[in-house]
C-alpha positions as CSV (number, residue, x, y, z in Angstrom):
1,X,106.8,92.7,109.2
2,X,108.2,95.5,107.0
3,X,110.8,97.3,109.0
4,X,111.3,100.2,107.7
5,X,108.0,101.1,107.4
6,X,107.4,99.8,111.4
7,X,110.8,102.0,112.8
8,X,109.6,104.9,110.8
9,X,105.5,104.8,112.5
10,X,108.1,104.3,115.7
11,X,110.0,107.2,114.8
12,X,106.6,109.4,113.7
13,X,105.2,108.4,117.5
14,X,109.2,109.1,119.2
15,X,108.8,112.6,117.6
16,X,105.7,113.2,118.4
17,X,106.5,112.7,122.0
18,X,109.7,114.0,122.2
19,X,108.4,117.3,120.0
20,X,105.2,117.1,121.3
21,X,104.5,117.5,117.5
22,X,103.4,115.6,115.1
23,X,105.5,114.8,112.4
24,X,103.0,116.4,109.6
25,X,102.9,119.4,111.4
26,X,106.7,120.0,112.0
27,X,106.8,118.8,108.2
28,X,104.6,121.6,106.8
29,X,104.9,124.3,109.2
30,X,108.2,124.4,110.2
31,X,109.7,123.2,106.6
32,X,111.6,120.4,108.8
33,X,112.2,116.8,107.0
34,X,114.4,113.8,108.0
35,X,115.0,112.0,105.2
36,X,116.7,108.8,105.5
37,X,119.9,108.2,104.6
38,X,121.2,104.7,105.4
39,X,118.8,102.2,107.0
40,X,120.4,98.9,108.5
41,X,118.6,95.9,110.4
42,X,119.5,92.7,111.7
43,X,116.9,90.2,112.9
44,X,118.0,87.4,115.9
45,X,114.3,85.8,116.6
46,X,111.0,85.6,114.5
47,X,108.0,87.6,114.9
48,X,105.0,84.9,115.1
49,X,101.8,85.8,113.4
50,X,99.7,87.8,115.7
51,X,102.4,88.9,117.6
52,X,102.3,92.7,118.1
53,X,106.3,94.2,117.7
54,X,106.6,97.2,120.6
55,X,109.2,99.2,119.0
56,X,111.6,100.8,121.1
57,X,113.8,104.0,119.6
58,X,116.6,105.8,121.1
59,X,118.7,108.8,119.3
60,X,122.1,107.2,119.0
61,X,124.1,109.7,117.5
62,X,123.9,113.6,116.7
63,X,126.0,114.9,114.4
64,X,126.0,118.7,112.9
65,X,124.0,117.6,109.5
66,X,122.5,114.1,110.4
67,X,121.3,111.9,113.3
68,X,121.1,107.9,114.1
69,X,118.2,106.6,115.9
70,X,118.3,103.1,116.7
71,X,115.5,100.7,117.6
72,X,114.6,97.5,119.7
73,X,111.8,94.7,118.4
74,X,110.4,92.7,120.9
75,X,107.2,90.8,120.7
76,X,104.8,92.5,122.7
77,X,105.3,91.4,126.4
78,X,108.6,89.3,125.6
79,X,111.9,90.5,127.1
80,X,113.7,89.0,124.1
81,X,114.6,91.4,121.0
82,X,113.4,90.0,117.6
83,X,115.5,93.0,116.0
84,X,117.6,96.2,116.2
85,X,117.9,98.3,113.3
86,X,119.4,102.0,112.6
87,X,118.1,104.8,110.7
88,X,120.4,107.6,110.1
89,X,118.8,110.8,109.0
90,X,120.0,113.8,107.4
């Protein structure tokens, strides 16, 4: 699993629910990006092949020129987190 490309289809999806947008669209109409500026990730229990990873995000933290969304890995079905990670966007 490749994290950072996982949390940011999570992220695309949390936008595009929270927006009602998606993210192409806010990108090239509206001029708006969030480019990542620190990404961090811990893993505490494997992913086993054919597992699907449900991806939970939250926003963590808004500041006045950045924000911190952080995420959840589980296996799909499994109350256990695989990972957590945290993507802070300015």
């Amino acid at each position: 699993m490749e994290v950072k490309t996982r949390f940011h289809l999570a992220f695309e999806d949390f936008l595009a629910s929270y927006l009602g947008l998606p993210l192409s669209q806010v990108m090239d109409q509206d001029r708006l990006g969030f480019p990542a500026v620190h990404v961090e990730s811990d893993f505490s229990r494997p992913l086993r092949f054919g597992d699907t990873a449900e991806i939970e995000v939250a926003i963590e933290r808004v500041g006045e020129g950045s924000a911190t969304f952080g995420y959840l890995v589980r296996a799909e079905g499994q109350p256990e987190t695989c990972a957590t990670g945290r993507v802070t966007v300015a």
